[in-house]
PQR file with spaces between the fields and no chain letter, atoms N, CA, C, O and H, PARSE charges and radii, in Angstrom:
ATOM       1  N    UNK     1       7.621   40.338   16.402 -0.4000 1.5000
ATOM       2  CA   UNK     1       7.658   39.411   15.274 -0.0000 2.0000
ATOM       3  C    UNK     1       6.364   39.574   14.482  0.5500 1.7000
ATOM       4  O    UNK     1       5.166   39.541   14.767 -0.5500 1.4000
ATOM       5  N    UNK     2       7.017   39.744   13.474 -0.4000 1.5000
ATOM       6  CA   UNK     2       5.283   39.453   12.453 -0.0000 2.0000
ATOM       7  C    UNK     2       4.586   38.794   12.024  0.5500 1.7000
ATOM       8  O    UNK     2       4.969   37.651   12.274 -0.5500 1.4000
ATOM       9  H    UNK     2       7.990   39.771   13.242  0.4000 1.0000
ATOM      10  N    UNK     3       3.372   38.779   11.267 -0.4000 1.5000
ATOM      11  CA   UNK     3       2.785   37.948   11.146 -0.0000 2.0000
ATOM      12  C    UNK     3       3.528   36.549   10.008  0.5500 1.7000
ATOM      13  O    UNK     3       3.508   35.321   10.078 -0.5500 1.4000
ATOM      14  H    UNK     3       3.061   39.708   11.064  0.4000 1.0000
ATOM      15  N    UNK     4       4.270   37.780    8.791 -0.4000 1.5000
ATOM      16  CA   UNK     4       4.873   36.745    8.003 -0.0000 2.0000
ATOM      17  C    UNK     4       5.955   35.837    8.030  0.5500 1.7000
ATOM      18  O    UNK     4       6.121   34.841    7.326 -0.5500 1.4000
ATOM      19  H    UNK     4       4.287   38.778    8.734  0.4000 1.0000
ATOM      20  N    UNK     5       6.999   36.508    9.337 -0.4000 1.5000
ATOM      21  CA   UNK     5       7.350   35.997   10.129 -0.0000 2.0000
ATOM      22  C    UNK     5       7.145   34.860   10.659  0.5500 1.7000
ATOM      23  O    UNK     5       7.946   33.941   10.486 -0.5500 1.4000
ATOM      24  H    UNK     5       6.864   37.317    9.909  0.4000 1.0000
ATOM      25  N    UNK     6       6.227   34.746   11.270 -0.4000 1.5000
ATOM      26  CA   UNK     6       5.429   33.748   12.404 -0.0000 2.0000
ATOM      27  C    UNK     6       5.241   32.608   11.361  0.5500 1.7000
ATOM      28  O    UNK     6       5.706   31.487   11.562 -0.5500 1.4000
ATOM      29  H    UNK     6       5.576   35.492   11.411  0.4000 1.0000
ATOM      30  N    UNK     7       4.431   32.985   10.060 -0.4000 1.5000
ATOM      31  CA   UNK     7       4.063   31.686    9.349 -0.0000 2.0000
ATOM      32  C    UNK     7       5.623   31.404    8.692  0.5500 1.7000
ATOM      33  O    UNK     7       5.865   30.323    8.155 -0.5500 1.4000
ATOM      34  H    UNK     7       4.053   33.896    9.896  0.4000 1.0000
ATOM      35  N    UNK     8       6.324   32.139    8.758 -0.4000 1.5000
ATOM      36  CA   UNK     8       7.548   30.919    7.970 -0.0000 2.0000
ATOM      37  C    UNK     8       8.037   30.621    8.787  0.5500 1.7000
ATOM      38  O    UNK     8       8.582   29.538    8.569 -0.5500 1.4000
ATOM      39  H    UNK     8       6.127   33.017    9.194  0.4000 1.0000
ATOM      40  N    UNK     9       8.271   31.124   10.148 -0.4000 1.5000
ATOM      41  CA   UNK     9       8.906   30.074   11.278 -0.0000 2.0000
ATOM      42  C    UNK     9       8.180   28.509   11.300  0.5500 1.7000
ATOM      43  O    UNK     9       8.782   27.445   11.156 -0.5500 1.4000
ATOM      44  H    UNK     9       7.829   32.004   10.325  0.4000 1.0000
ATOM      45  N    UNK    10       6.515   28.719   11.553 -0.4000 1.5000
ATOM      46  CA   UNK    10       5.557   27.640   11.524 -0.0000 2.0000
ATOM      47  C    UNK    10       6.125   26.769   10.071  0.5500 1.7000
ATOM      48  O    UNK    10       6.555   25.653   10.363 -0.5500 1.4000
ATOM      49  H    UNK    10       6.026   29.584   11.669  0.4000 1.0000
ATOM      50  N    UNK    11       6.176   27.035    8.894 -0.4000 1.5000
ATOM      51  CA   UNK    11       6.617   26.379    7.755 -0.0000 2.0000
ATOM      52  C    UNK    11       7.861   25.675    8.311  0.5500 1.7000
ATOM      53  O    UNK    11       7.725   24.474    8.541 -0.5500 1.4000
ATOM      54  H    UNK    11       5.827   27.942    8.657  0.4000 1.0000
ATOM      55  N    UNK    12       9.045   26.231    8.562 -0.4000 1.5000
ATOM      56  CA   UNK    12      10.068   25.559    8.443 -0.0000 2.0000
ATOM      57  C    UNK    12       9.995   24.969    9.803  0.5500 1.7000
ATOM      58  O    UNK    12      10.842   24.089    9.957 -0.5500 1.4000
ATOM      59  H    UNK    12       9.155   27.207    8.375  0.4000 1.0000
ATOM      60  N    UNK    13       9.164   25.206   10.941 -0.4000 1.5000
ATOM      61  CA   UNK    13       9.107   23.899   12.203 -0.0000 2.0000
ATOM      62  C    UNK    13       8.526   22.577   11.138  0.5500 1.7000
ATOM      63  O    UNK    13       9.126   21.560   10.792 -0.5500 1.4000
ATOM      64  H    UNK    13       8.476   25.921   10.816  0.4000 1.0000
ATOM      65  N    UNK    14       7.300   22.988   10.832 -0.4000 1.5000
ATOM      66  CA   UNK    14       6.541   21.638   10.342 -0.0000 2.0000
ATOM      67  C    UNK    14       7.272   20.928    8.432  0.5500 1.7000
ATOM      68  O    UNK    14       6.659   20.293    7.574 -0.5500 1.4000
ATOM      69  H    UNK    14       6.812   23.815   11.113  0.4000 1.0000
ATOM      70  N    UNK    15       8.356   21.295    8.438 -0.4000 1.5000
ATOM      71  CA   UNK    15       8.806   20.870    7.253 -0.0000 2.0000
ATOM      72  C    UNK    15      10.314   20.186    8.416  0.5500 1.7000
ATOM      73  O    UNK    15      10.776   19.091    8.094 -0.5500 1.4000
ATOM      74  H    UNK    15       8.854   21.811    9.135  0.4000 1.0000
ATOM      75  N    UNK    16      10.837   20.808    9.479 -0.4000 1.5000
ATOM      76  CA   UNK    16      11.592   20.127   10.138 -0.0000 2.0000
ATOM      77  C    UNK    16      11.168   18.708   11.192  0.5500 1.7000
ATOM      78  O    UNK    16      11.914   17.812   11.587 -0.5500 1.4000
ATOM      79  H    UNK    16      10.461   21.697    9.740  0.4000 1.0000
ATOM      80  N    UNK    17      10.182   18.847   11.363 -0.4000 1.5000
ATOM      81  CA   UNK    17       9.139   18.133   11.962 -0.0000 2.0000
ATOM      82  C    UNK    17       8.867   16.797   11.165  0.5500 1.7000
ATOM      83  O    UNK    17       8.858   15.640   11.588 -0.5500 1.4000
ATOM      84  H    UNK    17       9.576   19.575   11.042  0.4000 1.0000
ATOM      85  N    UNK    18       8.644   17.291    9.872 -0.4000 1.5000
ATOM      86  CA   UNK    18       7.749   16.125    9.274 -0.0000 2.0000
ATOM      87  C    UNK    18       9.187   14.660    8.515  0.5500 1.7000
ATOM      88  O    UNK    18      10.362   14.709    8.150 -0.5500 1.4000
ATOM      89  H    UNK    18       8.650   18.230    9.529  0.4000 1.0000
ATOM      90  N    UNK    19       8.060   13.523    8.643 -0.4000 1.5000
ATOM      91  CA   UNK    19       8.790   12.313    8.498 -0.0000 2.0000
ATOM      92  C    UNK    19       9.551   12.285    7.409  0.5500 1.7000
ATOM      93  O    UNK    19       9.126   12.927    6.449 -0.5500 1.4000
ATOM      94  H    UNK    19       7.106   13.483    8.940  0.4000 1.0000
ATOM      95  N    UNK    20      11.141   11.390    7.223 -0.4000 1.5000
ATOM      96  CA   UNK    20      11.619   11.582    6.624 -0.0000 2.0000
ATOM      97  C    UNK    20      11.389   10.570    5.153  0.5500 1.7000
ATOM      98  O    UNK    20      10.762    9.513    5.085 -0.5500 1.4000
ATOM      99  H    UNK    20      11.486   10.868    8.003  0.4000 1.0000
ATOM     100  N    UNK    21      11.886   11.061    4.404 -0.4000 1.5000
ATOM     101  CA   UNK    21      11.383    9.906    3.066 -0.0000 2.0000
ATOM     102  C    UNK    21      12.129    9.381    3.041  0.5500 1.7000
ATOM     103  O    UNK    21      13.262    9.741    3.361 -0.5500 1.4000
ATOM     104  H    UNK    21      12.395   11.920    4.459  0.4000 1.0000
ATOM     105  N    UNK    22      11.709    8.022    2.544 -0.4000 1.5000
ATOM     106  CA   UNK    22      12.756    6.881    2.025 -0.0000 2.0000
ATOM     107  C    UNK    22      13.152    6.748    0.791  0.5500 1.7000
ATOM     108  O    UNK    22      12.566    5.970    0.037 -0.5500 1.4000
ATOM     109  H    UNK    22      10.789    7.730    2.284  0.4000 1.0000
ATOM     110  N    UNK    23      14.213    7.487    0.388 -0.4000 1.5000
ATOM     111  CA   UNK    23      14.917    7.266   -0.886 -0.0000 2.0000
ATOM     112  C    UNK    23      15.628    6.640   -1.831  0.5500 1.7000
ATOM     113  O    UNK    23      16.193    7.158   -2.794 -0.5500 1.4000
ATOM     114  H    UNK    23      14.689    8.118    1.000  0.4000 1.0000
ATOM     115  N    UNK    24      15.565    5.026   -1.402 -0.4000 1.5000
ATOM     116  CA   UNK    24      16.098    4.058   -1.475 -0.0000 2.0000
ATOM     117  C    UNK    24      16.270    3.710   -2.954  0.5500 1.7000
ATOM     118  O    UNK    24      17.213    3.629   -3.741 -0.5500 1.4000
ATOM     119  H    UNK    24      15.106    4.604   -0.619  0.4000 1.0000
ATOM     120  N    UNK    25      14.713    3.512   -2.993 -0.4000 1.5000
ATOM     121  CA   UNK    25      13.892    3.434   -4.278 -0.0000 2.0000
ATOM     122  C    UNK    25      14.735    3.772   -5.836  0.5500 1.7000
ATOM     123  O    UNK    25      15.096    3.032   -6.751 -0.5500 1.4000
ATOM     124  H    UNK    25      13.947    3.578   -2.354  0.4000 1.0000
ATOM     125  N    UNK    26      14.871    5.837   -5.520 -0.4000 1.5000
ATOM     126  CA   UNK    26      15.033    6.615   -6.541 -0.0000 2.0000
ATOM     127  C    UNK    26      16.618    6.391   -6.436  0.5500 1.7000
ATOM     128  O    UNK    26      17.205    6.647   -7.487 -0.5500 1.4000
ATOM     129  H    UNK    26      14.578    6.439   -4.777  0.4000 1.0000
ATOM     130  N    UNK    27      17.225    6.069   -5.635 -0.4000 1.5000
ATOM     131  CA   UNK    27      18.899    5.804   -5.315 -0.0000 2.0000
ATOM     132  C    UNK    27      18.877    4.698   -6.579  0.5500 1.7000
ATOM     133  O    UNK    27      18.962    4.968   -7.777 -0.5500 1.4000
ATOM     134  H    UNK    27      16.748    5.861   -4.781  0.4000 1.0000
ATOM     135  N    UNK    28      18.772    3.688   -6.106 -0.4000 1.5000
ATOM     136  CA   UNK    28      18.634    2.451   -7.082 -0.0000 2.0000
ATOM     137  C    UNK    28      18.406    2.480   -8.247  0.5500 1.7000
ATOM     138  O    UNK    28      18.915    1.701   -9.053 -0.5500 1.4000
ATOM     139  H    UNK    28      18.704    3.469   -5.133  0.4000 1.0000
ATOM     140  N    UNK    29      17.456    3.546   -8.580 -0.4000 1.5000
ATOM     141  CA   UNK    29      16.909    3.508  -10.122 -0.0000 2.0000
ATOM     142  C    UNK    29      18.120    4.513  -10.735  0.5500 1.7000
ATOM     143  O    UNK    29      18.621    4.308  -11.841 -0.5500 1.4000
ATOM     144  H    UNK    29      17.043    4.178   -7.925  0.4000 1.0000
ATOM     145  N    UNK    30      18.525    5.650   -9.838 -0.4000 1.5000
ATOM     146  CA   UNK    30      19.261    6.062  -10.327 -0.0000 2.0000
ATOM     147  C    UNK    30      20.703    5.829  -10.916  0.5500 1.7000
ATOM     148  O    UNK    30      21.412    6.236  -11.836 -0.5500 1.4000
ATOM     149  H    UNK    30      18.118    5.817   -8.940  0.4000 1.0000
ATOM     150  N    UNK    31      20.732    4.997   -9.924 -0.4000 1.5000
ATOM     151  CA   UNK    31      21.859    3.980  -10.076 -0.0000 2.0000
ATOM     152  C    UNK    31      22.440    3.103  -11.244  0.5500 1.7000
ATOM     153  O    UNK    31      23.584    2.976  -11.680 -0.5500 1.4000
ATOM     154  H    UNK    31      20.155    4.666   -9.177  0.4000 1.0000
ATOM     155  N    UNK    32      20.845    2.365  -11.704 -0.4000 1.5000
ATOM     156  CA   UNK    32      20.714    1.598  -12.734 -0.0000 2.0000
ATOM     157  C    UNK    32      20.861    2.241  -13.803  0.5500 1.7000
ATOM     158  O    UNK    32      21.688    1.957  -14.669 -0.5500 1.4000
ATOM     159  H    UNK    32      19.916    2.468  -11.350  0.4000 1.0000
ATOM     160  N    UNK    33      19.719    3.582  -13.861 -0.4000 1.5000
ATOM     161  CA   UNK    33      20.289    4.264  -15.238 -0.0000 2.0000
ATOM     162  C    UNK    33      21.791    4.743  -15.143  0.5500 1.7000
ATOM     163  O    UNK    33      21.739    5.930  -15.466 -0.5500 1.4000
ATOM     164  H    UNK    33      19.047    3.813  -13.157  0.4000 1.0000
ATOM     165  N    UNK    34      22.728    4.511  -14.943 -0.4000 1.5000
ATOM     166  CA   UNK    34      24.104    5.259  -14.886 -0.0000 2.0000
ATOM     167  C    UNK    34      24.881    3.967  -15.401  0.5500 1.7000
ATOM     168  O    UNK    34      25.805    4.029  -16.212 -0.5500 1.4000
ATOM     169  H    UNK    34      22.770    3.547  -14.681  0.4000 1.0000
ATOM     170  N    UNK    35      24.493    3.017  -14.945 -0.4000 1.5000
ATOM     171  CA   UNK    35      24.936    1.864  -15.109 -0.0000 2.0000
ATOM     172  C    UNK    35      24.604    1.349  -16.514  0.5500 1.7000
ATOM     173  O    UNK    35      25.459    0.753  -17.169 -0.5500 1.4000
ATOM     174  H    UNK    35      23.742    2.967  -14.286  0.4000 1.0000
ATOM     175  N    UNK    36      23.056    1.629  -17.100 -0.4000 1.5000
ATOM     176  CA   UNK    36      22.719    1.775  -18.485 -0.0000 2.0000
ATOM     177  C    UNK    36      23.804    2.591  -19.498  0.5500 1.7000
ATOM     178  O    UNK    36      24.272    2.098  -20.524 -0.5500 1.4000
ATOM     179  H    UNK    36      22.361    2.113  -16.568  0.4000 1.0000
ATOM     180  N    UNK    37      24.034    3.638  -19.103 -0.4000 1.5000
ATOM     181  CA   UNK    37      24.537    4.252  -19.821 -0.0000 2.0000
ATOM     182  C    UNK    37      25.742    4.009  -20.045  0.5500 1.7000
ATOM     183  O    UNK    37      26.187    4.211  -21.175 -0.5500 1.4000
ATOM     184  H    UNK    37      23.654    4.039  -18.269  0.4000 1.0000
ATOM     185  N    UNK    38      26.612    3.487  -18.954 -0.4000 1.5000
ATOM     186  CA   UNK    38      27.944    3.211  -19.128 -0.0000 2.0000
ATOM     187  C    UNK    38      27.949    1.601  -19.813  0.5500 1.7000
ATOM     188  O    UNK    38      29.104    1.200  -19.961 -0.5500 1.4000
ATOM     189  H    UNK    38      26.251    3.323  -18.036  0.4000 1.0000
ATOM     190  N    UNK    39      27.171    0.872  -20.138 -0.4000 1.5000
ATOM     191  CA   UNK    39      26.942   -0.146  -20.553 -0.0000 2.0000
ATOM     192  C    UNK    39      26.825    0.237  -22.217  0.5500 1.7000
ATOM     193  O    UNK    39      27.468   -0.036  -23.231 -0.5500 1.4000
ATOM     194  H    UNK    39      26.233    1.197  -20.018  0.4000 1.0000
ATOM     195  N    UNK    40      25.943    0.818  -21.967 -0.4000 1.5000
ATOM     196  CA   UNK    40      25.636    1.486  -23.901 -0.0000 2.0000
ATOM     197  C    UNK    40      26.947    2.000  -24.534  0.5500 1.7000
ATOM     198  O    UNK    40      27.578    1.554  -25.493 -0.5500 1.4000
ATOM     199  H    UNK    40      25.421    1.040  -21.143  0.4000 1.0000
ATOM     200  N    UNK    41      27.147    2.902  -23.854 -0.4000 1.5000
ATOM     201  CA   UNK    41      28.503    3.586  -24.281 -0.0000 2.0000
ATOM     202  C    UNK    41      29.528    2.765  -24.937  0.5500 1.7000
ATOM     203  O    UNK    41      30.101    2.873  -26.022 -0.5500 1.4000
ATOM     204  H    UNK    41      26.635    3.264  -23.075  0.4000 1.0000
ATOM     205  N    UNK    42      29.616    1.746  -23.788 -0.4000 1.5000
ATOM     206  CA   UNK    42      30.875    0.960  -24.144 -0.0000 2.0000
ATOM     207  C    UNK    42      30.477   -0.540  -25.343  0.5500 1.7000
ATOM     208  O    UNK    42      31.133   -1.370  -25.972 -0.5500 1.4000
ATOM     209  H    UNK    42      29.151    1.658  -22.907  0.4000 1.0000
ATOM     210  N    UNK    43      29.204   -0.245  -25.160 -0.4000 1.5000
ATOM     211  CA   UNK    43      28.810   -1.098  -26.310 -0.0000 2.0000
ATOM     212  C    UNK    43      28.810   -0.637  -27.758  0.5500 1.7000
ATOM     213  O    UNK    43      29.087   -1.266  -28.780 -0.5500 1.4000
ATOM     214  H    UNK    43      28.670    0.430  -24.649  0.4000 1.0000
ATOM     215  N    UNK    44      28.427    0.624  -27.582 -0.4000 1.5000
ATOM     216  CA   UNK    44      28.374    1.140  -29.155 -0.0000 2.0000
ATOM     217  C    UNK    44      29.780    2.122  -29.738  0.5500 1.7000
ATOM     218  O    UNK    44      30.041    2.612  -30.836 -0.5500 1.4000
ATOM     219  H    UNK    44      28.202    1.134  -26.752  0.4000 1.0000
ATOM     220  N    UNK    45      30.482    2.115  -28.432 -0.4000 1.5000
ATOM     221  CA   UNK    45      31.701    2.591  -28.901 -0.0000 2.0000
ATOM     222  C    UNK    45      32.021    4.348  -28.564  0.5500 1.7000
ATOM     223  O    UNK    45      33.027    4.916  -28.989 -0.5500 1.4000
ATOM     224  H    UNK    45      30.271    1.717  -27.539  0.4000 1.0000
ATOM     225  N    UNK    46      31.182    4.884  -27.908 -0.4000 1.5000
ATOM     226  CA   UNK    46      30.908    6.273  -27.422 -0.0000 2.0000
ATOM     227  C    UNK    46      30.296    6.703  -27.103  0.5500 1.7000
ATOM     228  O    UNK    46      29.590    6.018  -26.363 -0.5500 1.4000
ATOM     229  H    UNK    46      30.364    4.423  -27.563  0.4000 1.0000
ATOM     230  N    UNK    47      29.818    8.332  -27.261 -0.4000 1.5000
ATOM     231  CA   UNK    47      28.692    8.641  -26.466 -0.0000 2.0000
ATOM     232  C    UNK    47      27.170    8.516  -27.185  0.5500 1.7000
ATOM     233  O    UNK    47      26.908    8.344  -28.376 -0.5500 1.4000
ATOM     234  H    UNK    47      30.392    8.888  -27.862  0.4000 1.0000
ATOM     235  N    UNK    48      26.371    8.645  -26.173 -0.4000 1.5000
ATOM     236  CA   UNK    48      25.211    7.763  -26.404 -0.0000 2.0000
ATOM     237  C    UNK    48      24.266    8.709  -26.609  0.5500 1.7000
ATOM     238  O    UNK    48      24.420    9.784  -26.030 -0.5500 1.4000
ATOM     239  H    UNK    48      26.583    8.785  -25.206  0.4000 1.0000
ATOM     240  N    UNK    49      23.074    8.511  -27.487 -0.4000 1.5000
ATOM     241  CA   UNK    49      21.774    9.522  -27.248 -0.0000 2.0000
ATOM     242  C    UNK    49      20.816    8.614  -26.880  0.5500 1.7000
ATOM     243  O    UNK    49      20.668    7.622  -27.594 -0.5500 1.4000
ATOM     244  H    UNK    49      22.949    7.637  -27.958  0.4000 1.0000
ATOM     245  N    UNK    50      19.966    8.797  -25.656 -0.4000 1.5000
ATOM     246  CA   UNK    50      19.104    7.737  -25.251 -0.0000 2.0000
ATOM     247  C    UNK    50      17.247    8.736  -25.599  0.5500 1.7000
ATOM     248  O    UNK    50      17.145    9.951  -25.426 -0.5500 1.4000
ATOM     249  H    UNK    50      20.086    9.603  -25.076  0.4000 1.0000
ATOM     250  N    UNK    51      16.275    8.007  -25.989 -0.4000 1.5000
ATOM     251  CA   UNK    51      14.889    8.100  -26.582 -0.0000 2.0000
ATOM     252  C    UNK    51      13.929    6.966  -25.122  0.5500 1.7000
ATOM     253  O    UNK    51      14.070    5.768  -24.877 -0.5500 1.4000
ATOM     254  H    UNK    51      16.357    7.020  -26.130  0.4000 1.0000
ATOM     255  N    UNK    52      13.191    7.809  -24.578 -0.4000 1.5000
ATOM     256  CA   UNK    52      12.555    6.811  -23.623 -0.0000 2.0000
ATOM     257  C    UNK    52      10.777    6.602  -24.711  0.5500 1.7000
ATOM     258  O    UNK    52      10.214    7.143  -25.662 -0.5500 1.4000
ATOM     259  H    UNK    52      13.076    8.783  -24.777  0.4000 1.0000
ATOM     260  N    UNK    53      10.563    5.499  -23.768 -0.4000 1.5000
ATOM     261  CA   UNK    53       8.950    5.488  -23.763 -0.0000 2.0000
ATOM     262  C    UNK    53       8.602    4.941  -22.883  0.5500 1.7000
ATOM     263  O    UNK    53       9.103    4.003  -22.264 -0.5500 1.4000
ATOM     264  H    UNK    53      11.021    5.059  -22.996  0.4000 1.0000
ATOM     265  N    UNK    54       7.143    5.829  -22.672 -0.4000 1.5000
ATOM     266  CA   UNK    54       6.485    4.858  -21.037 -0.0000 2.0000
ATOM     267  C    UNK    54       5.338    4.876  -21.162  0.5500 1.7000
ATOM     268  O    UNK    54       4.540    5.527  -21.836 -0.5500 1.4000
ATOM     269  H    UNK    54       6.735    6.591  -23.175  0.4000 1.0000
ATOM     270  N    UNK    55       5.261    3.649  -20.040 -0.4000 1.5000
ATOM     271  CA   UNK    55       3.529    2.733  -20.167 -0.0000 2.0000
ATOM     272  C    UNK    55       3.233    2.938  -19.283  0.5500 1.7000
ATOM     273  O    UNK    55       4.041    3.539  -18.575 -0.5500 1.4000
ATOM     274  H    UNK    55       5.909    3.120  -19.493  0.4000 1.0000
ATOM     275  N    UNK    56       1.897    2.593  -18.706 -0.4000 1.5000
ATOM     276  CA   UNK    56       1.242    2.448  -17.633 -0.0000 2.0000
ATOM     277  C    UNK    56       0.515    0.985  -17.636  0.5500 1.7000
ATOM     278  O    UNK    56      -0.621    1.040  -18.107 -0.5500 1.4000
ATOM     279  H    UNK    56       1.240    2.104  -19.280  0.4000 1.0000
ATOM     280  N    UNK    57       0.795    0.119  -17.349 -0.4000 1.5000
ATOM     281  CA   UNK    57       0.114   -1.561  -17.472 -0.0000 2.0000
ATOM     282  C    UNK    57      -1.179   -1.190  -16.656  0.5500 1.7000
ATOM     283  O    UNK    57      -1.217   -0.242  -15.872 -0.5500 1.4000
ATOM     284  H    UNK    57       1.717    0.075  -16.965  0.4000 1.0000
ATOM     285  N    UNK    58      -2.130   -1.950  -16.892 -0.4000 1.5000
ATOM     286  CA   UNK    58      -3.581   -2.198  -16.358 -0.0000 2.0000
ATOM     287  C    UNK    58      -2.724   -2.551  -14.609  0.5500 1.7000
ATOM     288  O    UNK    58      -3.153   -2.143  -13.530 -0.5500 1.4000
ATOM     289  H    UNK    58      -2.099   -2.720  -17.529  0.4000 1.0000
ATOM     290  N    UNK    59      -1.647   -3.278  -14.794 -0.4000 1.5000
ATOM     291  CA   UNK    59      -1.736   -3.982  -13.169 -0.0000 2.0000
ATOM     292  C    UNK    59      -0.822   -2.978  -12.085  0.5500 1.7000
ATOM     293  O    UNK    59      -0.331   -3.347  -11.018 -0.5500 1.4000
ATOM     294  H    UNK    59      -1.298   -3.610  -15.670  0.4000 1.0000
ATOM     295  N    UNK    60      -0.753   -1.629  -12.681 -0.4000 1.5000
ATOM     296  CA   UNK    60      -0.612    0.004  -11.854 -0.0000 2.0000
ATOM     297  C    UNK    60       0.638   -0.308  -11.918  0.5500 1.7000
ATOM     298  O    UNK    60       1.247    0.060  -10.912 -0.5500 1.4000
ATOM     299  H    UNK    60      -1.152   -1.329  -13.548  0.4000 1.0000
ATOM     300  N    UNK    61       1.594   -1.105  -13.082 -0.4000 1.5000
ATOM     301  CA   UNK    61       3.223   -0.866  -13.030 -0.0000 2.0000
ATOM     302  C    UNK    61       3.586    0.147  -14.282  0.5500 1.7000
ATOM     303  O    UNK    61       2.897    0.344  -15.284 -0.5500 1.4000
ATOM     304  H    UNK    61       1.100   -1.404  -13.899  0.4000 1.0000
ATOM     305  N    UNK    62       4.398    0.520  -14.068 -0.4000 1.5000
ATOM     306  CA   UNK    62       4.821    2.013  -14.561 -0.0000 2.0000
ATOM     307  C    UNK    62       5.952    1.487  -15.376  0.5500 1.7000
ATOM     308  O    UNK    62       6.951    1.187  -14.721 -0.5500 1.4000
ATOM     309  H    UNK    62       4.957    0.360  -13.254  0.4000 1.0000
ATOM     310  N    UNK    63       6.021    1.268  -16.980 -0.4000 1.5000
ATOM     311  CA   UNK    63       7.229    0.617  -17.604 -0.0000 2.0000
ATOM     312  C    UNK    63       7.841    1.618  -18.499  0.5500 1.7000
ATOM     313  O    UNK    63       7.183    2.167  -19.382 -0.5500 1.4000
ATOM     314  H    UNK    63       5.210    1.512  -17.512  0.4000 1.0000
ATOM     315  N    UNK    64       9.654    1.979  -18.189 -0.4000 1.5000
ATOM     316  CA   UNK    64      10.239    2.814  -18.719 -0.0000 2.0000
ATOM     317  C    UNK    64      11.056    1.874  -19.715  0.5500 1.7000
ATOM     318  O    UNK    64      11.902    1.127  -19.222 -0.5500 1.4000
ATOM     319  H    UNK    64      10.189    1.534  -17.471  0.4000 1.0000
ATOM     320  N    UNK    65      10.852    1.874  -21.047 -0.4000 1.5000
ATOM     321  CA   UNK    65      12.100    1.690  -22.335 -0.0000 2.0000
ATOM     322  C    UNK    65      12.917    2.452  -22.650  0.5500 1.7000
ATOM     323  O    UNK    65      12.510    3.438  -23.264 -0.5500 1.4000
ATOM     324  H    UNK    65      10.165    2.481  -21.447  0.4000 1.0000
ATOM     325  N    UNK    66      13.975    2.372  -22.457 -0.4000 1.5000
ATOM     326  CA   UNK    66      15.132    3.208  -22.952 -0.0000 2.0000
ATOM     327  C    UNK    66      15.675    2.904  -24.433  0.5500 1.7000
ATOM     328  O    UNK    66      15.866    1.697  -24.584 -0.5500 1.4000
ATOM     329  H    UNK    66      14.306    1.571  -21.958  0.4000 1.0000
ATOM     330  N    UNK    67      15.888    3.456  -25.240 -0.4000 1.5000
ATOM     331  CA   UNK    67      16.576    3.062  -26.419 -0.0000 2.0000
ATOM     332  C    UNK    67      17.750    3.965  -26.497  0.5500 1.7000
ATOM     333  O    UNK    67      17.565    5.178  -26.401 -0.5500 1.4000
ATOM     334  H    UNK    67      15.732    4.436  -25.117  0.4000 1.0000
ATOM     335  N    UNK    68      19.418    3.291  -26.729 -0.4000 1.5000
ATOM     336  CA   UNK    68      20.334    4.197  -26.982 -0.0000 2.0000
ATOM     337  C    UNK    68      20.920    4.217  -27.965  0.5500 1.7000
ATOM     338  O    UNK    68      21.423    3.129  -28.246 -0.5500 1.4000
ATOM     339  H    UNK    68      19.569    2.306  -26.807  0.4000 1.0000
ATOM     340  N    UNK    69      21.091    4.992  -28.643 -0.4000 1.5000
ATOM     341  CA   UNK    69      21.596    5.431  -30.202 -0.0000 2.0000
ATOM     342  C    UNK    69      22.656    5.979  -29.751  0.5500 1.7000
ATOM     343  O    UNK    69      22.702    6.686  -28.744 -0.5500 1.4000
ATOM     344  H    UNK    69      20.683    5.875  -28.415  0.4000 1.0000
ATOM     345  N    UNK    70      24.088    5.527  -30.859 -0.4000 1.5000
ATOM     346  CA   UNK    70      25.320    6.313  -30.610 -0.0000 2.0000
ATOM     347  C    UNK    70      24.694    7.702  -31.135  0.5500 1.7000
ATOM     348  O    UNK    70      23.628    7.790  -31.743 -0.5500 1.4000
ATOM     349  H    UNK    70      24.051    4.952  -31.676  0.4000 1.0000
ATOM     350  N    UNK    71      25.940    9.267  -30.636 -0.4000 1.5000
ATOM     351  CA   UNK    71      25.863   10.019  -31.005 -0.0000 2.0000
ATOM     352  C    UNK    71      26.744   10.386  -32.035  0.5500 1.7000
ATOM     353  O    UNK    71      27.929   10.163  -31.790 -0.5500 1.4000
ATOM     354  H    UNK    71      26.807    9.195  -30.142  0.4000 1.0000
ATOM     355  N    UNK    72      26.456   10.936  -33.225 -0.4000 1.5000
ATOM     356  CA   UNK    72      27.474   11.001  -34.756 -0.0000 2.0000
ATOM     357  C    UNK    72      28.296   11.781  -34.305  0.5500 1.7000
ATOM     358  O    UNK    72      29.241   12.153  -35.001 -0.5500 1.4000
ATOM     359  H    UNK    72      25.493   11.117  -33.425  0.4000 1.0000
């Protein structure tokens, strides 16, 4: 076995090894935006073009605005 070998065995032990993440979080958010969109849609009558903007508040919260514009 070789050397380059050896280190990608070592890679994929310690990537099988290591703790799993909790994705709960990005599930949810993802969630919500889908739920945005199917909300817009049916509000403006079709499909949608969405424009974000984002903040960073002094108190380390991270704020996403969505704006959705029908598409012509």
């Amino acid at each position: 076995m070789g050397d380059s070998e050896r280190d990608w065995t070592a890679l994929v032990q310690a990537v099988a090894d290591s703790p799993k993440r909790d994705n709960s979080a990005y599930h949810k958010a993802m969630a919500e935006a889908r739920q945005a969109f199917d909300v817009a849609e049916a509000a403006l009558g079709g499909p949608v073009q969405v424009k974000t903007k984002t903040k960073m508040k002094r108190s380390g919260e991270y704020v996403v605005k969505w704006m959705f514009k029908r598409v012509k």
